[in-house]
C-alpha positions as CSV (number, residue, x, y, z in Angstrom):
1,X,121.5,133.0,88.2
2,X,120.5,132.3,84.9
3,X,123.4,131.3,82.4
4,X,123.4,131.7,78.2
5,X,125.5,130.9,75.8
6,X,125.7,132.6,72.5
7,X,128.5,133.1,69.9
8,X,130.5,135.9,70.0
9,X,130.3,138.8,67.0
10,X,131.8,142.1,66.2
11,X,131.3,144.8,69.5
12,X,132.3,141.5,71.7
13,X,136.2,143.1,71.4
14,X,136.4,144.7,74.3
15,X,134.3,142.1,76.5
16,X,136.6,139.2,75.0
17,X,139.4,141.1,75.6
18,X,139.0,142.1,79.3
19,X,138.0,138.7,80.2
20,X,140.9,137.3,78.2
21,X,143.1,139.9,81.1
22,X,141.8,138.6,83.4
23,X,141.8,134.8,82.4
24,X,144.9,134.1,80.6
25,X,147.2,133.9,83.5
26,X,145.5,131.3,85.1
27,X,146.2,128.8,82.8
28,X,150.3,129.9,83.2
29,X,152.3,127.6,85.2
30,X,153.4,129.1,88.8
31,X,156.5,131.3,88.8
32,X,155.2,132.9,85.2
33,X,156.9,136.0,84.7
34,X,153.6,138.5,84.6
35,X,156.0,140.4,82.0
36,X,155.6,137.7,80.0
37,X,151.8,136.8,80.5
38,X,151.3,141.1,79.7
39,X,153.5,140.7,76.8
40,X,151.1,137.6,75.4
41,X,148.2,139.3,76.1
42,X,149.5,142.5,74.3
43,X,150.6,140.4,71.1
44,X,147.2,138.0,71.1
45,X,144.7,138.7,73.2
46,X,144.1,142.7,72.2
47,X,141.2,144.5,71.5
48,X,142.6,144.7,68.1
49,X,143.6,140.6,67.7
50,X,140.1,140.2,68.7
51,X,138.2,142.2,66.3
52,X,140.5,140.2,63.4
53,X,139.4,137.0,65.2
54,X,135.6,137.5,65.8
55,X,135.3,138.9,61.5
56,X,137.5,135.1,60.9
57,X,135.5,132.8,59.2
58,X,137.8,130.3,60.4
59,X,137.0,131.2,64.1
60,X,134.3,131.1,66.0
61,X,134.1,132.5,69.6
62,X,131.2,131.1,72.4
63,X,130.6,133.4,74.9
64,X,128.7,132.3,78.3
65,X,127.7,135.0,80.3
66,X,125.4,134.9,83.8
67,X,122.4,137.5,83.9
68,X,124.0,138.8,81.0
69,X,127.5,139.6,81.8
70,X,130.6,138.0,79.9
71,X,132.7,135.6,82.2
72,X,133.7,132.8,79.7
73,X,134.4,132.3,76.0
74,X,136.4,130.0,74.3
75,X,137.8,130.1,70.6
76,X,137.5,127.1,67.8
77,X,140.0,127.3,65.1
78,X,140.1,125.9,61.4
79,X,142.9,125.8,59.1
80,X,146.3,124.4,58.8
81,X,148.5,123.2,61.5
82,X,151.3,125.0,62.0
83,X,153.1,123.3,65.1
84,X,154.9,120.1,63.6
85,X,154.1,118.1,66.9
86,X,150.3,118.4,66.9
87,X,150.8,118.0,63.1
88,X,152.4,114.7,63.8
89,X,149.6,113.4,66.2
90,X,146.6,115.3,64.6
91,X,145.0,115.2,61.2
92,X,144.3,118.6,60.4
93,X,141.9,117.9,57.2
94,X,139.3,116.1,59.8
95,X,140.0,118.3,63.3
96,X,139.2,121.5,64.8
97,X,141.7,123.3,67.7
98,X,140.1,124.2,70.8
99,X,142.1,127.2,71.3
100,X,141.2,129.0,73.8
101,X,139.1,128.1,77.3
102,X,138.8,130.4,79.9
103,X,136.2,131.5,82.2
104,X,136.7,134.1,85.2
105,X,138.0,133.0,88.6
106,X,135.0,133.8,90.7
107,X,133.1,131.2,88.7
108,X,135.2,128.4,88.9
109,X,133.6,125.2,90.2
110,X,130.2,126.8,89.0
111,X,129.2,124.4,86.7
112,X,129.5,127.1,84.2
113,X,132.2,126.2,82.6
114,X,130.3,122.9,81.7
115,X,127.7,124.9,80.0
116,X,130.7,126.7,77.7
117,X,131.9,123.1,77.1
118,X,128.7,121.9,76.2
119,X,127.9,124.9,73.7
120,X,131.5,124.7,72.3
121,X,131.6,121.1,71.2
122,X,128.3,121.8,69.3
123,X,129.8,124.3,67.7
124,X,133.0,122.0,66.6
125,X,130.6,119.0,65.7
126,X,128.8,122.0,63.4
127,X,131.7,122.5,61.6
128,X,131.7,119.1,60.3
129,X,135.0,118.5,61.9
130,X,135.3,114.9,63.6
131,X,137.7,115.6,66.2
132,X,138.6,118.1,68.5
133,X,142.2,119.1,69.7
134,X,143.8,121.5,72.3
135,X,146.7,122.0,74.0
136,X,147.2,122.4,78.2
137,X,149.7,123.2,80.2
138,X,150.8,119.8,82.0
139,X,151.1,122.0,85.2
140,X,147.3,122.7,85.2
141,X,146.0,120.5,87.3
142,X,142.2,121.3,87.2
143,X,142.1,122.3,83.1
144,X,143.3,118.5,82.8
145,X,140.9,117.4,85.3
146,X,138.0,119.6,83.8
147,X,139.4,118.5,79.7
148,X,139.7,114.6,80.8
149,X,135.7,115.0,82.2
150,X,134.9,116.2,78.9
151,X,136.4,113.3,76.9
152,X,139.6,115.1,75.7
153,X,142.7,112.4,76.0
154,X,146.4,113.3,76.2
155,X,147.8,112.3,72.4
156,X,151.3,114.0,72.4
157,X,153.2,117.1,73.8
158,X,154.3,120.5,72.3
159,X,155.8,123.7,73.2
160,X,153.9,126.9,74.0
161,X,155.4,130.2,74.4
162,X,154.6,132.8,76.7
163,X,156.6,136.0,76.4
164,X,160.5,134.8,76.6
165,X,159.2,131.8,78.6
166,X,158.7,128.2,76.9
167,X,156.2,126.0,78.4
168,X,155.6,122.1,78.3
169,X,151.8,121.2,77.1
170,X,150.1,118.5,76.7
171,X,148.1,117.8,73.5
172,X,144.6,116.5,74.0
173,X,141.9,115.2,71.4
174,X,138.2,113.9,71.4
175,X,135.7,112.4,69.1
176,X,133.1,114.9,68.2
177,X,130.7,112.0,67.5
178,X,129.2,112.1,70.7
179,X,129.4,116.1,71.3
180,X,125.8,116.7,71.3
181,X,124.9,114.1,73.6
């Protein structure tokens, strides 16, 4: 099995896209309407919202793929906050968001996800940023598990919407100091 990492660029659409499908649910609390995880993906996870993302400056996508097929990407993010409760816990002149994280279910426990972790930390630190920040659901168990390995501490909560749904998340933040060790 070999595993690389790489960042994403325009043609990745439709890989980013189908893996988002796949992915996105998981991190849904249980009882999710699936109406409402479709609805999300349709509105922010499309082929479409992907090729705007992937020509963003501000963004930049890592990919991981093993023997050369797509199972994990996640998505940094620059700019302005616009949630008033990260924006109250976060410093959005020195940060980067860790927006997305998501690799395919059949790889879980791989390690792999380690290896997307690794690459996409390098990429924040690259950005000159010195902190990272994301938000989790506080039902997901293993994301906080996996997050808390990885240095990322619980600094507030904020609301994330899914569809008609409202969800409770935690917001986590590390140094980036130490990302390339």
């Amino acid at each position: 099995m070999t595993i690389t990492t790489r960042h994403g660029s325009i043609g990745d659409e439709k890989s980013l896209h189908d893996l988002a499908a796949r992915t996105f649910g998981l991190a849904c609390p249980p009882g999710t309407a699936q109406a409402d995880i479709d609805a999300f993906i349709a509105a922010h996870l499309s082929v479409e919202n992907f090729a705007r993302y992937l020509a963003d400056p501000d963004r930049t996508i890592v990919l991981v793929s093993v023997d050369d097929q797509p199972t994990g990407y996640s998505m940094l993010v620059r700019g302005p906050i616009a949630d008033p409760d990260v924006a109250a816990v976060v410093d959005e002149n020195t940060s980067i968001e860790l927006s997305k994280f998501y690799l395919a279910p059949e790889r879980h426990g791989s390690g792999i996800a380690n290896a997307l972790m690794t690459e996409t930390l390098a990429a924040a630190a690259d950005t000159g940023a010195e902190s990272c920040w994301l938000g989790v659901n506080q039902q997901n168990v293993r994301a906080a598990k996996f997050y808390a390995k990885h240095g990322f501490e619980i600094v507030g909560v904020k609301r994330f919407q899914v569809g008609s749904e409202w969800h409770d998340d935690h917001i986590r933040q590390r140094a980036l100091s130490f990302a390339h060790a």
